[in-house]
PyMOL Python script that loads the backbone (N, CA, C, O; Angstrom):
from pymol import cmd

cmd.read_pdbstr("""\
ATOM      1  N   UNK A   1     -26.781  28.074  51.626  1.00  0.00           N
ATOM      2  CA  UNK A   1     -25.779  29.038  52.045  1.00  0.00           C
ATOM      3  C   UNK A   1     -25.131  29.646  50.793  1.00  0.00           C
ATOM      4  O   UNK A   1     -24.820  29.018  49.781  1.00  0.00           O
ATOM      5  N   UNK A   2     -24.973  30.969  51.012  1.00  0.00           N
ATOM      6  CA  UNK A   2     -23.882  31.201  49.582  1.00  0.00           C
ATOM      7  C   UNK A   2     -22.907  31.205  49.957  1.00  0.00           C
ATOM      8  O   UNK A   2     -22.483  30.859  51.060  1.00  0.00           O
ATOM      9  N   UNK A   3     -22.042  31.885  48.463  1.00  0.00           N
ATOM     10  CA  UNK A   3     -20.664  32.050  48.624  1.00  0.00           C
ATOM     11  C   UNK A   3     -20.370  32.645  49.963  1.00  0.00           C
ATOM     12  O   UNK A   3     -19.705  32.048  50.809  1.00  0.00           O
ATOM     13  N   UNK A   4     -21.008  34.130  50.180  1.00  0.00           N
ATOM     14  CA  UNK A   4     -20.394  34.971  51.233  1.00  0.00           C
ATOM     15  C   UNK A   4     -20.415  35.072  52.604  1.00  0.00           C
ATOM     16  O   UNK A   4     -19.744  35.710  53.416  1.00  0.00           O
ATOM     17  N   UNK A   5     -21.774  33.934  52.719  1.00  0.00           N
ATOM     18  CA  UNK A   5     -21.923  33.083  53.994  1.00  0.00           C
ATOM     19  C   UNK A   5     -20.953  32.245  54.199  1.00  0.00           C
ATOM     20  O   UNK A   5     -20.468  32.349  55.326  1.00  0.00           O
ATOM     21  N   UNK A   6     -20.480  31.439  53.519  1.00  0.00           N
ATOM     22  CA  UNK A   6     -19.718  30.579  53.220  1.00  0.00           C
ATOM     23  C   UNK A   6     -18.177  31.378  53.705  1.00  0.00           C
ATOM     24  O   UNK A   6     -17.712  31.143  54.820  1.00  0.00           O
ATOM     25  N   UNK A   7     -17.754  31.949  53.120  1.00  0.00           N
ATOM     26  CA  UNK A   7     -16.605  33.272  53.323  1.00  0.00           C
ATOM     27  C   UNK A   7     -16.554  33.489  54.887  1.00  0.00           C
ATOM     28  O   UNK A   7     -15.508  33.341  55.520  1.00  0.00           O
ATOM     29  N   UNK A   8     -17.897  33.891  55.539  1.00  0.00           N
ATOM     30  CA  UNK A   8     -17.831  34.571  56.981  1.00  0.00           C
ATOM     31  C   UNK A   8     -17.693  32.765  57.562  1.00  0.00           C
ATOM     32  O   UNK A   8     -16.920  32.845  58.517  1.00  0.00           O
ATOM     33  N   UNK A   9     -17.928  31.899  57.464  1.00  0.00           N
ATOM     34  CA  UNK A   9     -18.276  30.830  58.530  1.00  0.00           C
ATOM     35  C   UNK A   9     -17.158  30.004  58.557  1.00  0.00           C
ATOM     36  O   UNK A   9     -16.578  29.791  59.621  1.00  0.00           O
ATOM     37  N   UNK A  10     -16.816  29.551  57.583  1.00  0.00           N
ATOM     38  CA  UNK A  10     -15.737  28.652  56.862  1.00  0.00           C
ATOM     39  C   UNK A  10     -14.211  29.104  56.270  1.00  0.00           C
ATOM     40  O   UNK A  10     -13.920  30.287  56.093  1.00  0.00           O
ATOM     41  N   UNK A  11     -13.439  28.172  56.039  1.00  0.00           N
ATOM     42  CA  UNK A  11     -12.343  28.550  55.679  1.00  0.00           C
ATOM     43  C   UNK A  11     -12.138  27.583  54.171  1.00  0.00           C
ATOM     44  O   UNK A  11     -12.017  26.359  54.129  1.00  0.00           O
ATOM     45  N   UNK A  12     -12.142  28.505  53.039  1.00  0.00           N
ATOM     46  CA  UNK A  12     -12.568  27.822  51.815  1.00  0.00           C
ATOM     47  C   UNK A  12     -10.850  27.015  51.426  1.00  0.00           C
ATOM     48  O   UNK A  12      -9.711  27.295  51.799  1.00  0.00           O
ATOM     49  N   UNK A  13     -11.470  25.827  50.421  1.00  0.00           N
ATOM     50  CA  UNK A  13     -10.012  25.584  49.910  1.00  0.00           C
ATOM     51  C   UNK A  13     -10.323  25.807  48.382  1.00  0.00           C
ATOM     52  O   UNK A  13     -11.238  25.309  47.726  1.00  0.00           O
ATOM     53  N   UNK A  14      -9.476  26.555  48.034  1.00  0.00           N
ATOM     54  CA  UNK A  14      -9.096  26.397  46.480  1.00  0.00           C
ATOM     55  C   UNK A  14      -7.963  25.233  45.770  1.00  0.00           C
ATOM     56  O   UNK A  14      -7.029  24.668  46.339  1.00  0.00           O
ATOM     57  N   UNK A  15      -8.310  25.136  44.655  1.00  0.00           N
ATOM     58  CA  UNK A  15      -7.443  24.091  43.737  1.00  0.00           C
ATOM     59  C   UNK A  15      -6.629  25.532  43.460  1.00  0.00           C
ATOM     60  O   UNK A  15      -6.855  26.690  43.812  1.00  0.00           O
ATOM     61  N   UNK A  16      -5.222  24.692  42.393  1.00  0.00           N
ATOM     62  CA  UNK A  16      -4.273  24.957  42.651  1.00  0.00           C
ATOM     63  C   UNK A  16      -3.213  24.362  41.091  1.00  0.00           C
ATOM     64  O   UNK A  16      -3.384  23.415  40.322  1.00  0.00           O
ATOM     65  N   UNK A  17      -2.112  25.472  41.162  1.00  0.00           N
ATOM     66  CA  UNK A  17      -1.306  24.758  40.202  1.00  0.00           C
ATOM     67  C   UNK A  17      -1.841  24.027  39.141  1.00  0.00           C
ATOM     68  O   UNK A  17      -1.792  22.801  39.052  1.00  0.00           O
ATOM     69  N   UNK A  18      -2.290  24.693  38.436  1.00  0.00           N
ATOM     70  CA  UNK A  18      -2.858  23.991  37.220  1.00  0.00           C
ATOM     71  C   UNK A  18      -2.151  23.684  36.247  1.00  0.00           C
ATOM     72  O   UNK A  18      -2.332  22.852  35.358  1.00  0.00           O
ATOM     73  N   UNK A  19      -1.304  24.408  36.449  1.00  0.00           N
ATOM     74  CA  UNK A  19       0.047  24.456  35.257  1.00  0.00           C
ATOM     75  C   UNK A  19       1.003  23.456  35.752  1.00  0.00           C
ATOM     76  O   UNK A  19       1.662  22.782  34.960  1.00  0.00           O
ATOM     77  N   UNK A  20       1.064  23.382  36.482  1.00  0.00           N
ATOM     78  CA  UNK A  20       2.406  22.131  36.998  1.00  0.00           C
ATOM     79  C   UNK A  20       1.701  21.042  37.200  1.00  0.00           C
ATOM     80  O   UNK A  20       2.447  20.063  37.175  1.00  0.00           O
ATOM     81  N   UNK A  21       0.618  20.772  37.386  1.00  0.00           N
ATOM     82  CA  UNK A  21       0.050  19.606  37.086  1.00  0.00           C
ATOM     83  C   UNK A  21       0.105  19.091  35.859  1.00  0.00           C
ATOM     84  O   UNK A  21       0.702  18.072  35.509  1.00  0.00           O
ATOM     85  N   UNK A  22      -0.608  19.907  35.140  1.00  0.00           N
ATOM     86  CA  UNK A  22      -0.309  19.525  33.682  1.00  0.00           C
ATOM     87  C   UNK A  22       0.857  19.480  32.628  1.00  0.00           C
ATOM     88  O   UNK A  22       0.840  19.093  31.459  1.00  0.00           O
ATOM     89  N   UNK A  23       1.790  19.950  33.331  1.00  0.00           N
ATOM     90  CA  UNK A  23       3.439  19.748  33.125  1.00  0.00           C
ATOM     91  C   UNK A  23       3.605  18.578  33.740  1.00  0.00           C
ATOM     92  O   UNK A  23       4.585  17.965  33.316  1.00  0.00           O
ATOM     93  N   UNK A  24       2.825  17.880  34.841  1.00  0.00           N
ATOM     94  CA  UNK A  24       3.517  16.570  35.666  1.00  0.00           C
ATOM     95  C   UNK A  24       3.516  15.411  35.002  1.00  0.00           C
ATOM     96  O   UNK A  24       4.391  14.549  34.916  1.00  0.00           O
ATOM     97  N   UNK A  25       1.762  15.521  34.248  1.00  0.00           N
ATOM     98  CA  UNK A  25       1.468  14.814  32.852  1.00  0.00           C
ATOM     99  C   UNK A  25       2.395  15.066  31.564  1.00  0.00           C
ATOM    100  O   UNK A  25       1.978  14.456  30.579  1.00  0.00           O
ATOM    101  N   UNK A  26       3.253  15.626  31.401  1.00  0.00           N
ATOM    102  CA  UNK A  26       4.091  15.621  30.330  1.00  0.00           C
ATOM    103  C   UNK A  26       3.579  16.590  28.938  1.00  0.00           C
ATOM    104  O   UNK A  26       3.975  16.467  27.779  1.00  0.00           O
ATOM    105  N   UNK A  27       2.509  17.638  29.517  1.00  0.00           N
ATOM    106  CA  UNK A  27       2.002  18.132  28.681  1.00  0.00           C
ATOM    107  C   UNK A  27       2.940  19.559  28.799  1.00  0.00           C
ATOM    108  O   UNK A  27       3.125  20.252  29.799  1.00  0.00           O
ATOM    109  N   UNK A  28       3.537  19.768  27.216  1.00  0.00           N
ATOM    110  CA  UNK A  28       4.040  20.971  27.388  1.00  0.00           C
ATOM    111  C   UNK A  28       4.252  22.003  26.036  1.00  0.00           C
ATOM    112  O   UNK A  28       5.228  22.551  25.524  1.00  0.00           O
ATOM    113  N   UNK A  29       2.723  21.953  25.738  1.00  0.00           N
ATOM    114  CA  UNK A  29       2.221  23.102  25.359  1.00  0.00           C
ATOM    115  C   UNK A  29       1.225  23.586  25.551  1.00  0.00           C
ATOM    116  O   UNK A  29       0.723  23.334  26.646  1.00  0.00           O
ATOM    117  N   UNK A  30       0.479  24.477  24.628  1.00  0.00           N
ATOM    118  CA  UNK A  30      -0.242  25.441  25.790  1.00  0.00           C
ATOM    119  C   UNK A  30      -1.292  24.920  26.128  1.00  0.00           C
ATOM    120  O   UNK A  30      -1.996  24.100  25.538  1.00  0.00           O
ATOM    121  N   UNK A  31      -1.472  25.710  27.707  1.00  0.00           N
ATOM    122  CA  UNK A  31      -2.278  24.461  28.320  1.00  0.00           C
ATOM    123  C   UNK A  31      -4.193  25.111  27.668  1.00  0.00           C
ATOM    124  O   UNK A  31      -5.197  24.518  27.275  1.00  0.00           O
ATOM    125  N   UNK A  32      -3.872  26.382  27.853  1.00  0.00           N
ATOM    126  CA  UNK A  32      -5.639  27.331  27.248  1.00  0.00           C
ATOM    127  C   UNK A  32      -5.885  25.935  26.039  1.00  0.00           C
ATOM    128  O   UNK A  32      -6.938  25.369  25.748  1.00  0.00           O
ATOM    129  N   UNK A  33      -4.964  25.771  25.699  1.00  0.00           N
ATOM    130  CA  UNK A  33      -5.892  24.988  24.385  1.00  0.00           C
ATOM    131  C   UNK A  33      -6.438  23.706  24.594  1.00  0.00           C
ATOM    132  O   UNK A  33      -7.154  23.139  23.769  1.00  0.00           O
ATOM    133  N   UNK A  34      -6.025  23.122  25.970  1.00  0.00           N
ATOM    134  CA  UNK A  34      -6.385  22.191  25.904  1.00  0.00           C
ATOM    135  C   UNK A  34      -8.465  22.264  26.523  1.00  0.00           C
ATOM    136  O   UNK A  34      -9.236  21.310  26.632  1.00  0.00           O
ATOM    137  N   UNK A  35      -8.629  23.162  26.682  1.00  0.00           N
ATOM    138  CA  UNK A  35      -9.870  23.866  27.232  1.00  0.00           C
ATOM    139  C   UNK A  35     -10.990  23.839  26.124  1.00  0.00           C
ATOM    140  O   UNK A  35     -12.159  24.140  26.365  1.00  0.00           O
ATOM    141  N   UNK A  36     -10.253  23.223  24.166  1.00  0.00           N
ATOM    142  CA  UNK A  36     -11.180  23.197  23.612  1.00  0.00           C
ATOM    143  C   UNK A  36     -10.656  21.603  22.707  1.00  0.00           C
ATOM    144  O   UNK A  36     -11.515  20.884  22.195  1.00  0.00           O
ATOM    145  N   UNK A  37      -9.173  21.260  22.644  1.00  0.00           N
ATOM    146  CA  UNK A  37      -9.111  20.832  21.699  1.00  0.00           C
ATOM    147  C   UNK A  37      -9.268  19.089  22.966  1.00  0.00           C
ATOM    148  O   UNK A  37      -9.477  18.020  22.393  1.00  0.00           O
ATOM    149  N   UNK A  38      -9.162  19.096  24.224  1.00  0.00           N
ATOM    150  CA  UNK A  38      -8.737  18.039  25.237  1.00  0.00           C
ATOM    151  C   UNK A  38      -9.738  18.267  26.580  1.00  0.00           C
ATOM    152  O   UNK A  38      -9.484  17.840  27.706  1.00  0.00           O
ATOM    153  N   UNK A  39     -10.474  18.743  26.345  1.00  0.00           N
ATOM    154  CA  UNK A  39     -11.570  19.164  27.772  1.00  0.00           C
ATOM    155  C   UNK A  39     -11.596  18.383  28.535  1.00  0.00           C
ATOM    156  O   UNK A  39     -11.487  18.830  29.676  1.00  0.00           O
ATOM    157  N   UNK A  40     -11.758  16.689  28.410  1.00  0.00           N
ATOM    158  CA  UNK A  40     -11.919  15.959  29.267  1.00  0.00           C
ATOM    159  C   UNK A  40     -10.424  15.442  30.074  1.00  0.00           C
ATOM    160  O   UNK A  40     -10.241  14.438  30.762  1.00  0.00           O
ATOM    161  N   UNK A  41      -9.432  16.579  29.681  1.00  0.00           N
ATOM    162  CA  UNK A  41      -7.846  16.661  30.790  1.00  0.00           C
ATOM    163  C   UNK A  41      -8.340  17.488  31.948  1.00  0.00           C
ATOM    164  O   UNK A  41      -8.088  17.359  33.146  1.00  0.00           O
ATOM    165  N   UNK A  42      -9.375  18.685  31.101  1.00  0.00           N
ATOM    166  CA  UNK A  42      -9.365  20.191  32.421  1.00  0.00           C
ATOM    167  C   UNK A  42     -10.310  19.041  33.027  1.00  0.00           C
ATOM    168  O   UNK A  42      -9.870  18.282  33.891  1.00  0.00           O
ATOM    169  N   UNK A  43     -11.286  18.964  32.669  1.00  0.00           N
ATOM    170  CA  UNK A  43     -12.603  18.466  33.318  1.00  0.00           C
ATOM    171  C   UNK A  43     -12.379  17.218  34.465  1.00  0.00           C
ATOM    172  O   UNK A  43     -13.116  16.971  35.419  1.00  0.00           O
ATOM    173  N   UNK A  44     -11.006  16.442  34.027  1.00  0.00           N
ATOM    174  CA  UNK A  44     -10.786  15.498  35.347  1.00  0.00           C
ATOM    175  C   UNK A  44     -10.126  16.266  36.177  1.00  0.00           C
ATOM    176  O   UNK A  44     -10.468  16.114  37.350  1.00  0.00           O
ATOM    177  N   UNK A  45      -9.578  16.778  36.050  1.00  0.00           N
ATOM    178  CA  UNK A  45      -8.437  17.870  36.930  1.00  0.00           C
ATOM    179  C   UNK A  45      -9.096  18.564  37.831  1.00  0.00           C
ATOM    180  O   UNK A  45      -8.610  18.976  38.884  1.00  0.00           O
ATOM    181  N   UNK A  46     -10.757  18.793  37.283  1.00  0.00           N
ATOM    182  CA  UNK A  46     -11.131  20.059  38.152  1.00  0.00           C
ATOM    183  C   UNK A  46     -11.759  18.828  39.157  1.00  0.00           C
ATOM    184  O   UNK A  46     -11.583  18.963  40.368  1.00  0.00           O
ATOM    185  N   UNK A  47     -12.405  17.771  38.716  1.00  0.00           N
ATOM    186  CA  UNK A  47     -12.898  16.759  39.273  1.00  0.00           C
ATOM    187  C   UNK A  47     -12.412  16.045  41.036  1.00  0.00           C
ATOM    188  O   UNK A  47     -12.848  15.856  42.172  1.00  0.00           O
ATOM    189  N   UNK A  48     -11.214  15.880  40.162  1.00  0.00           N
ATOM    190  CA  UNK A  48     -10.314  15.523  41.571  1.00  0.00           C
ATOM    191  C   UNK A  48      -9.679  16.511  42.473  1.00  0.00           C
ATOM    192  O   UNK A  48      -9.219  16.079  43.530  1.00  0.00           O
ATOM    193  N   UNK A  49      -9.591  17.732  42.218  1.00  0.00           N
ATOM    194  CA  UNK A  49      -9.806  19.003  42.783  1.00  0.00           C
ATOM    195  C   UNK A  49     -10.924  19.150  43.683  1.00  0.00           C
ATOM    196  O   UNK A  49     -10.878  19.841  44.700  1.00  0.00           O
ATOM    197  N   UNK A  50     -12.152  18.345  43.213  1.00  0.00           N
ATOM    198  CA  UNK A  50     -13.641  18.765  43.982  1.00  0.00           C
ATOM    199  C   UNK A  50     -13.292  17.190  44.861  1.00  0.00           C
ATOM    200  O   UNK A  50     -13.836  17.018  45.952  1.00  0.00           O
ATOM    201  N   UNK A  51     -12.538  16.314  44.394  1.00  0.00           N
ATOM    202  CA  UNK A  51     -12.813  15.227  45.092  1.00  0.00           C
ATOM    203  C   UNK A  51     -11.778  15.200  46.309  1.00  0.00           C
ATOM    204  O   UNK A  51     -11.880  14.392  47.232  1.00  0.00           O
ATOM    205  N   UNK A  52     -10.615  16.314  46.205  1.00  0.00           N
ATOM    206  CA  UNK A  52      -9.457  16.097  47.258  1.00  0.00           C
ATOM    207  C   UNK A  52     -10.420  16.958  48.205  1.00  0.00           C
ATOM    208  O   UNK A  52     -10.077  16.850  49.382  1.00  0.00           O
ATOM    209  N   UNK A  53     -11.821  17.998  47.959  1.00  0.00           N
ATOM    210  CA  UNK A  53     -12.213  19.288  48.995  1.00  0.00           C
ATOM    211  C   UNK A  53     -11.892  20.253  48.726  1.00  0.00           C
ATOM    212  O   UNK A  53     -11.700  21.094  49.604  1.00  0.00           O
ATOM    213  N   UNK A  54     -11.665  20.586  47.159  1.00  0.00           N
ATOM    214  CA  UNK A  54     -11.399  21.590  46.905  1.00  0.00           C
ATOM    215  C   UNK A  54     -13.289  23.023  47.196  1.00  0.00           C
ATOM    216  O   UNK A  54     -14.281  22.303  47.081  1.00  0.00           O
ATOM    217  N   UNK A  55     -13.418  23.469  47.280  1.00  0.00           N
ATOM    218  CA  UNK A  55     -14.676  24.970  47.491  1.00  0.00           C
ATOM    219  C   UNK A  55     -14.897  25.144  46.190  1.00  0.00           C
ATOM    220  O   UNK A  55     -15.872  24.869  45.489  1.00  0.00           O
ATOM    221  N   UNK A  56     -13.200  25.956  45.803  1.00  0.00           N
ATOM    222  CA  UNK A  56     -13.757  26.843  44.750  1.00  0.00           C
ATOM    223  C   UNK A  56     -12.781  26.039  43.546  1.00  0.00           C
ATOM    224  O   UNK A  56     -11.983  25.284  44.102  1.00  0.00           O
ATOM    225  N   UNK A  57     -12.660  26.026  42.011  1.00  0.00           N
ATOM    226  CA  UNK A  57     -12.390  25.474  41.062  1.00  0.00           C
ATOM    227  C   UNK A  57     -12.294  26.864  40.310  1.00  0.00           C
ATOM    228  O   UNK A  57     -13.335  27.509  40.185  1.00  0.00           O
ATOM    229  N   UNK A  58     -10.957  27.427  39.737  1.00  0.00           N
ATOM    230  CA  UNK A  58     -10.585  27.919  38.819  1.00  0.00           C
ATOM    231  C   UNK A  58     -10.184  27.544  37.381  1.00  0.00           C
ATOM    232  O   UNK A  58      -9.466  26.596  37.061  1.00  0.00           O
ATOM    233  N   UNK A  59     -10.880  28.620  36.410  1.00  0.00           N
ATOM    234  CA  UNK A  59     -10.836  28.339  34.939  1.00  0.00           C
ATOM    235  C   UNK A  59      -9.270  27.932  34.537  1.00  0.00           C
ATOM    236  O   UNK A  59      -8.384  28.101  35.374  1.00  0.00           O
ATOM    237  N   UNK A  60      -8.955  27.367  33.169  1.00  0.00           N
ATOM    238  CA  UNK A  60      -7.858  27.416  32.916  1.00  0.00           C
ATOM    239  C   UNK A  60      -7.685  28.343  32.070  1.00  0.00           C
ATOM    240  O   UNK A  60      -7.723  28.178  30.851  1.00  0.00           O
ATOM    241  N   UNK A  61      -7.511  29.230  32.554  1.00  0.00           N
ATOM    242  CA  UNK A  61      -7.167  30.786  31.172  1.00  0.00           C
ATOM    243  C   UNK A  61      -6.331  31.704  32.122  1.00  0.00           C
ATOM    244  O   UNK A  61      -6.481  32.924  32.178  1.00  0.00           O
ATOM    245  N   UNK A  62      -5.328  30.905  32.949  1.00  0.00           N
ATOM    246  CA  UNK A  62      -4.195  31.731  33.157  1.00  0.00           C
ATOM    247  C   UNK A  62      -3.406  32.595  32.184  1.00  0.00           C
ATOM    248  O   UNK A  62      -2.886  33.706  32.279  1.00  0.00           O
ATOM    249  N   UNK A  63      -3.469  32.002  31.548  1.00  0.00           N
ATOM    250  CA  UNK A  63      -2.806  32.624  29.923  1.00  0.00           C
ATOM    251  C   UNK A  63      -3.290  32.689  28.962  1.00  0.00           C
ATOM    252  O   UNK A  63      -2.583  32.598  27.958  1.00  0.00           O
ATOM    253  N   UNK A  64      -4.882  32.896  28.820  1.00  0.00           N
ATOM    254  CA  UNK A  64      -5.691  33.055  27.864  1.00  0.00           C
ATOM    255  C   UNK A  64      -6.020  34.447  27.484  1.00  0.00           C
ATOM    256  O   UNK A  64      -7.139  34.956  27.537  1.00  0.00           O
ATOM    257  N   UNK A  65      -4.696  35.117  27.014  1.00  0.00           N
ATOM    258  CA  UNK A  65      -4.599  36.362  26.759  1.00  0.00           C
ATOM    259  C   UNK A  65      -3.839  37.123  25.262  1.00  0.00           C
ATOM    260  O   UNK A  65      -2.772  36.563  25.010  1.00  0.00           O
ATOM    261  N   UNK A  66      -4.058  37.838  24.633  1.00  0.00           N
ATOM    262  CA  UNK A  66      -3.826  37.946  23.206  1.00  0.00           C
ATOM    263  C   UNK A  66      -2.183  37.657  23.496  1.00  0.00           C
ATOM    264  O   UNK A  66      -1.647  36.742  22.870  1.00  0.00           O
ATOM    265  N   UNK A  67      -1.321  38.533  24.550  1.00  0.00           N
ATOM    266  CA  UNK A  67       0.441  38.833  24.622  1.00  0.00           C
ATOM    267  C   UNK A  67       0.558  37.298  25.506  1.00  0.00           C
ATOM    268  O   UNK A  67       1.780  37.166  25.583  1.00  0.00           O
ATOM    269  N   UNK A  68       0.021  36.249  26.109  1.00  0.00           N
ATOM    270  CA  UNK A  68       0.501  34.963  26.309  1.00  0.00           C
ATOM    271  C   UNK A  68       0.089  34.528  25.509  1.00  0.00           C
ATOM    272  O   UNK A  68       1.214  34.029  25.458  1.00  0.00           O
ATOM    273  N   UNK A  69      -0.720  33.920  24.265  1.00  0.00           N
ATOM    274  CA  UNK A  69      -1.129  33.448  23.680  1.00  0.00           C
ATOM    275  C   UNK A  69       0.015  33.506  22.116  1.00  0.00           C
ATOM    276  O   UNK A  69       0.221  32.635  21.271  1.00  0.00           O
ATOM    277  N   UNK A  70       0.436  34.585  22.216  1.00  0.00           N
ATOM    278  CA  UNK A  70       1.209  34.841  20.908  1.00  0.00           C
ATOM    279  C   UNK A  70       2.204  34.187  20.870  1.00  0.00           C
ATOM    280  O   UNK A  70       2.611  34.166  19.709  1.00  0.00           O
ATOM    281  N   UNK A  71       2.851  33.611  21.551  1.00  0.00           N
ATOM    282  CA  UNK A  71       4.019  32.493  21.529  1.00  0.00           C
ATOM    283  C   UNK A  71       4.002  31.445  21.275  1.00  0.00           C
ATOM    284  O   UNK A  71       4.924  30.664  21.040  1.00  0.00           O
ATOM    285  N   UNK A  72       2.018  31.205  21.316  1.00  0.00           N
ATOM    286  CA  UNK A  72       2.074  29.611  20.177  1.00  0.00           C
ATOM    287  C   UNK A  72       1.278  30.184  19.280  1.00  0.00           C
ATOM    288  O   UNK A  72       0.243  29.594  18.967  1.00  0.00           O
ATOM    289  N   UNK A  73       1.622  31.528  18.652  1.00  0.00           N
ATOM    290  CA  UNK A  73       0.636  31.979  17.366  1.00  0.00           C
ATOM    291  C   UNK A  73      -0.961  31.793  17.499  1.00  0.00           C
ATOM    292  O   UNK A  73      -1.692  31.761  16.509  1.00  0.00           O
ATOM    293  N   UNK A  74      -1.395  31.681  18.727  1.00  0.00           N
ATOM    294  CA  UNK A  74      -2.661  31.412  19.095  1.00  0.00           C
ATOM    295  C   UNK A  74      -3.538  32.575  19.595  1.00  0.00           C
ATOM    296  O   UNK A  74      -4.613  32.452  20.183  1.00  0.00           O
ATOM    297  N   UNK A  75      -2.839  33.859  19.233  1.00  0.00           N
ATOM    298  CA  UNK A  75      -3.607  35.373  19.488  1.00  0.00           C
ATOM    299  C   UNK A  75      -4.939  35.606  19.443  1.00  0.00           C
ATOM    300  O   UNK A  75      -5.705  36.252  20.158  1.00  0.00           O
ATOM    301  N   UNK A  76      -5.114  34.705  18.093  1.00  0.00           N
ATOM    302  CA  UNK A  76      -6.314  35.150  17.643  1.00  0.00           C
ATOM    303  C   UNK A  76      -7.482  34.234  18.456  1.00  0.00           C
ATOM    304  O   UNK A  76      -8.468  34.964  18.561  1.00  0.00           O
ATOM    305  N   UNK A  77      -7.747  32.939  19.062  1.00  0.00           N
ATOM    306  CA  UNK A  77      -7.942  32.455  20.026  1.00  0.00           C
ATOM    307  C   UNK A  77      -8.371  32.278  21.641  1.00  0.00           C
ATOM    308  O   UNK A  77      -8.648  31.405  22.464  1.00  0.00           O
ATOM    309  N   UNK A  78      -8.221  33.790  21.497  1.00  0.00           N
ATOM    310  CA  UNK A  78      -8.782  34.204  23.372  1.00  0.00           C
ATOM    311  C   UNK A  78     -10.035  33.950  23.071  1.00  0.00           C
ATOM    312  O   UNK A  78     -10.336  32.790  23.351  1.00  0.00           O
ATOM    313  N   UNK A  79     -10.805  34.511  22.655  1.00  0.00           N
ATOM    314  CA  UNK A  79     -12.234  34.434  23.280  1.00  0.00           C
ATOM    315  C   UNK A  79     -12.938  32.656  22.422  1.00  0.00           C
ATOM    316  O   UNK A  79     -14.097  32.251  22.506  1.00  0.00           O
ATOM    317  N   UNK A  80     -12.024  32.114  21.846  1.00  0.00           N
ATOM    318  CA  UNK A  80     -12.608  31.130  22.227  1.00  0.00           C
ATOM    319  C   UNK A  80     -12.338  29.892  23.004  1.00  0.00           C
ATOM    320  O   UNK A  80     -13.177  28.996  23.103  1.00  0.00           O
ATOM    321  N   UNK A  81     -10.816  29.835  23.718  1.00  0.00           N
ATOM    322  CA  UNK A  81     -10.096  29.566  24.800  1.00  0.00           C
ATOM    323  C   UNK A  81     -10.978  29.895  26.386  1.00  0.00           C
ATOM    324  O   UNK A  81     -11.139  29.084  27.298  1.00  0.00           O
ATOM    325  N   UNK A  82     -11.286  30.831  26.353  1.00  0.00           N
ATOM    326  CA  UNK A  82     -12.072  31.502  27.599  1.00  0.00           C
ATOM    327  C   UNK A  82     -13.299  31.121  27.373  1.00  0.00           C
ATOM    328  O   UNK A  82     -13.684  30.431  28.318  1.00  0.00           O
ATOM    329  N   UNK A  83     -13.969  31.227  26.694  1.00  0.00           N
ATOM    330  CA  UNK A  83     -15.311  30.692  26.438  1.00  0.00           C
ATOM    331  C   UNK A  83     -15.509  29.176  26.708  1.00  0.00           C
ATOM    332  O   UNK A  83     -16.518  28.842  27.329  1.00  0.00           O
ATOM    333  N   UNK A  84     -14.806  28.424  26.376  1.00  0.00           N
ATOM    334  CA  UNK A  84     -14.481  27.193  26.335  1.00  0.00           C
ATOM    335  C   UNK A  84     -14.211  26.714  28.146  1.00  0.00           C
ATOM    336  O   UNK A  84     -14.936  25.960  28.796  1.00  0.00           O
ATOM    337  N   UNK A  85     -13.294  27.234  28.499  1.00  0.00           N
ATOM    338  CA  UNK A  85     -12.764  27.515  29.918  1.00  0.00           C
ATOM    339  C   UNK A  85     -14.495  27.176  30.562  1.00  0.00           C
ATOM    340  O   UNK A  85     -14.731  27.252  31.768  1.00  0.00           O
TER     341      UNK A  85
END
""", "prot")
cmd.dss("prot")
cmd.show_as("cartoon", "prot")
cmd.util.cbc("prot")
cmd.orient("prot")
């Protein structure tokens, strides 16, 4: 079945709050980085996401953008934040 079969038949669940999760863990800086420098934080996260029934699993590059990124001097960093993602 694909996605869009999937779409017409079913009612998908997405994961969620990625950011306040990882604020729940006490992590509070930026989270894009942890996508290269901590992978195996995103990688359980998305895990138990697939294990609560989550469908679909979103990247962490909510803020993997040159104007969010510039507040931890990390501008220069998008494309390998997203890539990473």
């Amino acid at each position: 079945m694909t996605f869009l079969d999937d779409l017409k038949h079913k009612v998908l669940l997405a994961d969620g709050a990625m950011g306040t999760l990882l604020y729940s863990y006490g992590i509070d800086f930026c989270y894009e980085e942890l996508n290269v420098e901590k992978p195996e934080i995103i990688e359980k996260i998305h895990l138990d996401y697939i294990a609560a029934g989550s469908d679909i699993i979103q990247t962490n590059t909510y803020s993997a953008n040159a104007h969010k990124l510039a507040r931890y001097g990390m501008e220069g960093r998008v494309k390998e934040f997203n890539e990473a993602a």
